[in-house]
BALOBA-1460 file (C-alpha; in Angstrom, 3 decimals):
// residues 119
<rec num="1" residu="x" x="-5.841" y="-15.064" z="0.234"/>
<rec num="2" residu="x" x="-7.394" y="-12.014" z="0.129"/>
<rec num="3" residu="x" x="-9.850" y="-10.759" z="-2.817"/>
<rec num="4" residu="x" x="-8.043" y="-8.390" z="-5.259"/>
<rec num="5" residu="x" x="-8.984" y="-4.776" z="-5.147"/>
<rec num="6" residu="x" x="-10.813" y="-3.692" z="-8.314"/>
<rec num="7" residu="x" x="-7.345" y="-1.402" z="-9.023"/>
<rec num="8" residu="x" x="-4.595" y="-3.791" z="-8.537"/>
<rec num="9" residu="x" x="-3.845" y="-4.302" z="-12.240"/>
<rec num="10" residu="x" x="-3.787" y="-1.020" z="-12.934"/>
<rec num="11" residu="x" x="-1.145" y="-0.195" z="-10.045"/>
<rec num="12" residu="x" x="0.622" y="-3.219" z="-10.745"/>
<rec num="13" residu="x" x="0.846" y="-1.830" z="-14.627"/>
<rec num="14" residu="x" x="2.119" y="1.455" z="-13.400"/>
<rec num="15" residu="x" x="4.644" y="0.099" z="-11.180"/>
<rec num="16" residu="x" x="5.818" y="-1.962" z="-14.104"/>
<rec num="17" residu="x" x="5.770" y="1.159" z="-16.059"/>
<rec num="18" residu="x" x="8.014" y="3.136" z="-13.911"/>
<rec num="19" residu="x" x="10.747" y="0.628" z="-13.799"/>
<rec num="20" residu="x" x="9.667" y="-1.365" z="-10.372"/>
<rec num="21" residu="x" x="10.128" y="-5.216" z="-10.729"/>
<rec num="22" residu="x" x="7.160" y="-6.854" z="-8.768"/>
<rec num="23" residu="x" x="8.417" y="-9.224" z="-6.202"/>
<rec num="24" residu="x" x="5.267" y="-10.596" z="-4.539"/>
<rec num="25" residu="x" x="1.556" y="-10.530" z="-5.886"/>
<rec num="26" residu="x" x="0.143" y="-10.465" z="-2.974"/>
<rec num="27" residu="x" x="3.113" y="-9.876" z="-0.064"/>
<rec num="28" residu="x" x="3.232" y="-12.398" z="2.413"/>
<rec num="29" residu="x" x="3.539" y="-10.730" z="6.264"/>
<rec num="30" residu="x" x="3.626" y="-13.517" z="8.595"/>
<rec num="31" residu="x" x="3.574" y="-12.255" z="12.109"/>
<rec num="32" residu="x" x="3.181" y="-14.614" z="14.895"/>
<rec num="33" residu="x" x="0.726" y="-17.740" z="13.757"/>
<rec num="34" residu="x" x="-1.029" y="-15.087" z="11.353"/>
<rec num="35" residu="x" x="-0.891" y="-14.573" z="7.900"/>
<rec num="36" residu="x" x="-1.612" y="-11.446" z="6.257"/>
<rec num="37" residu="x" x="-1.051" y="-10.398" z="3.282"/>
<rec num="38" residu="x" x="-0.227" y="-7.128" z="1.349"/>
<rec num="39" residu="x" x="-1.469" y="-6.159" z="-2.210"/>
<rec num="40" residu="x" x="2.220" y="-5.751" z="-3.750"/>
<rec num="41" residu="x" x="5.619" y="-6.286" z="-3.045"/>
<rec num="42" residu="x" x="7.870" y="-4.261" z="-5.664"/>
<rec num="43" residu="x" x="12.200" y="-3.244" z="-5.700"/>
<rec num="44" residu="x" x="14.059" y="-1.018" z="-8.411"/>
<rec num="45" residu="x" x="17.334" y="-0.427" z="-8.691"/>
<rec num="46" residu="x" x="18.146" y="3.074" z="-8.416"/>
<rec num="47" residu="x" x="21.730" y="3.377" z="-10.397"/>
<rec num="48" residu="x" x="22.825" y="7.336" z="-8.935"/>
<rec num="49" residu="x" x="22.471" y="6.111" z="-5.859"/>
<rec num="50" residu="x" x="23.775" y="2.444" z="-6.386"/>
<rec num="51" residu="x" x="21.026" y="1.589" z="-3.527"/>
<rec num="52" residu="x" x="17.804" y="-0.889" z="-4.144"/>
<rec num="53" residu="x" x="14.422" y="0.450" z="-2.529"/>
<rec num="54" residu="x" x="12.190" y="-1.899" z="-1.584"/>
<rec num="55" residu="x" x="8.449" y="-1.124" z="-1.140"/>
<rec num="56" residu="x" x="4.855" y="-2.889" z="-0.374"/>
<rec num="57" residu="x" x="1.819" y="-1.180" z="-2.030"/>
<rec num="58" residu="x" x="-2.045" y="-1.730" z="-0.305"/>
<rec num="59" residu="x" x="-4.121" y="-0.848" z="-2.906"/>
<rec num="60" residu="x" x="-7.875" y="0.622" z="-1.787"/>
<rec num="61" residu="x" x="-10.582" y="2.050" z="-4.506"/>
<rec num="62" residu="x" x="-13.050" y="3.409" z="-1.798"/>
<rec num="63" residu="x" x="-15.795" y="1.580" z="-3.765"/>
<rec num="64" residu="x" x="-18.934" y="0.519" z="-2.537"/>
<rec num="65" residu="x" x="-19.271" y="1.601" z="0.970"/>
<rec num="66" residu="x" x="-18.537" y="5.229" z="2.632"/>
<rec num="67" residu="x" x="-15.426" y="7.025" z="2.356"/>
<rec num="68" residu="x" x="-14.964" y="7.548" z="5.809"/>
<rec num="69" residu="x" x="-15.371" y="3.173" z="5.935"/>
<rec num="70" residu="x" x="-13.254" y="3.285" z="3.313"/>
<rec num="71" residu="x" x="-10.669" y="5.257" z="4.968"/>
<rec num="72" residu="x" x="-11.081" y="3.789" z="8.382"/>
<rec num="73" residu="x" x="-9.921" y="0.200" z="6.870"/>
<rec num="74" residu="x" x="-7.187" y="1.688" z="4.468"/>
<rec num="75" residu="x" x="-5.343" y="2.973" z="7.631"/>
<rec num="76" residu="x" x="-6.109" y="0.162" z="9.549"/>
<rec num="77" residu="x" x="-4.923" y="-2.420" z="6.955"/>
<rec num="78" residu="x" x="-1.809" y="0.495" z="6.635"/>
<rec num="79" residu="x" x="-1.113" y="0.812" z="10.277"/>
<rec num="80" residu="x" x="-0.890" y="-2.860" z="11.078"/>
<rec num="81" residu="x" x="1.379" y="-3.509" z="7.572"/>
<rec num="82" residu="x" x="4.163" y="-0.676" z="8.748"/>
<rec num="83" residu="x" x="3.929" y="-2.448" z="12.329"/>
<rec num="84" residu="x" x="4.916" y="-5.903" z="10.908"/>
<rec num="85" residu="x" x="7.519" y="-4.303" z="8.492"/>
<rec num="86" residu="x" x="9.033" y="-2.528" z="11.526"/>
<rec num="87" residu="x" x="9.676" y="-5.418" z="13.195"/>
<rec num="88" residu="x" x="10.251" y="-7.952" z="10.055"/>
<rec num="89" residu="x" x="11.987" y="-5.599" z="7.753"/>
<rec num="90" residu="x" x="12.304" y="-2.391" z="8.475"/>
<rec num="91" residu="x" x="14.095" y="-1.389" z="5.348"/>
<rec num="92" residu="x" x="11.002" y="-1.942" z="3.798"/>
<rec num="93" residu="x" x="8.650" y="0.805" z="3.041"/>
<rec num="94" residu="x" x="4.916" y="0.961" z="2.601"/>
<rec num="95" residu="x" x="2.528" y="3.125" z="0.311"/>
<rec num="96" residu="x" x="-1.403" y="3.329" z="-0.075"/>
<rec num="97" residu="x" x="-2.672" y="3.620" z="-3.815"/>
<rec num="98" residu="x" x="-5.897" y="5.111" z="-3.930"/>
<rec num="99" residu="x" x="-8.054" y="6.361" z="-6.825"/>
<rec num="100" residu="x" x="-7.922" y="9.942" z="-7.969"/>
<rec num="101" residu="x" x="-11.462" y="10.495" z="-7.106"/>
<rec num="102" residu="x" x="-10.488" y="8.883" z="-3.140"/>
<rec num="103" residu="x" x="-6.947" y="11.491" z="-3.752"/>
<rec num="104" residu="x" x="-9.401" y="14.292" z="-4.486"/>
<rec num="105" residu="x" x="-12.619" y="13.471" z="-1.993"/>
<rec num="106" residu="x" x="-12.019" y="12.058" z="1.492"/>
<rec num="107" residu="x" x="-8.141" y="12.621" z="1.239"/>
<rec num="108" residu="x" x="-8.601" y="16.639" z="0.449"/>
<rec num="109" residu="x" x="-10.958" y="16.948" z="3.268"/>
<rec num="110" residu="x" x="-9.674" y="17.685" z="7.048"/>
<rec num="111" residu="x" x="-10.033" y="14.002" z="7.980"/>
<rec num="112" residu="x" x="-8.529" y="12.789" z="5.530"/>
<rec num="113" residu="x" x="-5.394" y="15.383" z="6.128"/>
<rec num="114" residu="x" x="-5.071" y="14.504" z="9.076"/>
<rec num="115" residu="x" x="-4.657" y="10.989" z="8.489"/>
<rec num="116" residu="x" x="-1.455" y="11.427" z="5.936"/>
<rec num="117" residu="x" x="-0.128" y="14.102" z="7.779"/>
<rec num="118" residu="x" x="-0.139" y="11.864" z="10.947"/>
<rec num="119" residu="x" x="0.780" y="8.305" z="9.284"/>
């Protein structure tokens, strides 16, 4: 299994926090003969709409190498995810947790734009 990212606590607590039941720490994707595996795997139960939302969470800090390394393996790691859940479970969605510092640096910059606006 994969090594934890210095934030996944802390995402896992807010999750928690805002009423998400964690289903899988990490999230299994099996595709093929390879296993991956996601950071989180959360649901909630969202009552005015009597529907359940199910979600996976990668989780990247952007510590100790370049942002634009960083960013290059977030979407890569992000990309290939959605692809598996579009074919395993499409009702499924996926969401990136980055730091504040990540939100505000490489994400505020035109690169960085242009990667959420396009994914």
């Amino acid at each position: 299994m994969p090594e934890r990212d210095v934030y996944h606590d802390a995402v896992k607590a807010a999750l928690l926090k805002d009423g998400w039941t964690i289903t899988h720490d990490p999230f299994p994707l099996v595709y093929g003969t390879r296993r991956l595996y996601a950071d989180l795997g959360a649901q909630k139960l969202f009552a005015a709409e009597k529907a359940e939302r199910k979600i996976i969470v990668e989780v990247k800090s952007f510590l100790g190498q370049s942002e634009v390394a960083g960013l290059k393996e977030a979407f890569g790691a992000y990309e290939m995810y959605r692809n598996i859940l579009a074919e395993l479970e499409p009702a499924r969605r996926i969401y990136l947790a980055v730091t504040l510092d990540a939100y505000r640096g490489i994400f505020s910059e035109p690169l960085g734009q242009l990667m959420l606006t396009r994914e």
